[in-house]
N, C-alpha and C positions, 0 to 999 in steps of 0.2 A: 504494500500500500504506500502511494506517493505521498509523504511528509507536509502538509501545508495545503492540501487539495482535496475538495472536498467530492462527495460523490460521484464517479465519474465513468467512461469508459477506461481499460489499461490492459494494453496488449502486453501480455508477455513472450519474451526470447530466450532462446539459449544461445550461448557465444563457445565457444570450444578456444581454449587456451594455451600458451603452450609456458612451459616454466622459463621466468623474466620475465615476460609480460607485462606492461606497466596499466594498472587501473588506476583511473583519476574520477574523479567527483568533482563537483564543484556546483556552485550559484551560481546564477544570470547574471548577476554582478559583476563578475568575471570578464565573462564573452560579451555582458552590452555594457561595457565601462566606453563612457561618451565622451568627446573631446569637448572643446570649447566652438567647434562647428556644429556641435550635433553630429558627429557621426560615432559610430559605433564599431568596436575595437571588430567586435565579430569570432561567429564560431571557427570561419575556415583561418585568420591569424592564429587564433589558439590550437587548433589541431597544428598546423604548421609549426608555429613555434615547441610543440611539445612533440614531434615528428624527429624535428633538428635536433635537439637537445636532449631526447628520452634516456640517452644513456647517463646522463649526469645523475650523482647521487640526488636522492629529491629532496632534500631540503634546499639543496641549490638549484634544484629546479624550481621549485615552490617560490624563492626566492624571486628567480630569473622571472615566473609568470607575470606575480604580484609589482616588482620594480619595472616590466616591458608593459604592464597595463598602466600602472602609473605614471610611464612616460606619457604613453598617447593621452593618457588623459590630461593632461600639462597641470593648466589653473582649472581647469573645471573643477565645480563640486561632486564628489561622489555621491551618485542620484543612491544606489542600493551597498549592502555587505560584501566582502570577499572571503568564500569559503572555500578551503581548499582538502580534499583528502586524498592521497595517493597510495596505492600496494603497491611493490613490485613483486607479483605470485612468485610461488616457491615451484 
């Protein structure tokens, strides 16, 4: 059951993994951290970015998301939270 939603449709999936694999979570916060244009950092920068970068231990990855959203964002105010949580599977 999705956290925070209430009644709803929700498809569920199965993903087949293999060992390293890195799972990431995260808030909207995140992927629509807005600039001072209005524009929005976006899900395909953060796939990207975490593409590039997947092998880095993840606190420096964690690190790298949250300080590469906070550039794009400059002086904007952050409209939402940034939540981050990542495995790398055994």
């Amino acid at each position: 059951m999705p956290l925070g939603i209430k009644e709803s449709e929700i498809d569920e999936h199965e993903i087949d993994y293999s060992s390293g694999d890195l799972l990431v979570l995260y808030t909207d916060g995140v992927s629509e951290a807005m600039n001072e244009s209005n524009e929005m950092y976006g899900l395909e920068n953060l796939i990207k970015l975490i593409e590039r970068n997947g092998e880095m231990a993840l606190g420096s990855l964690k690190e790298l998301i949250i300080d590469t959203t906070d550039a794009f964002r400059g002086d904007a105010a952050p409209h939402d939270d940034y939540t981050l949580f990542m495995i790398r599977l055994p």
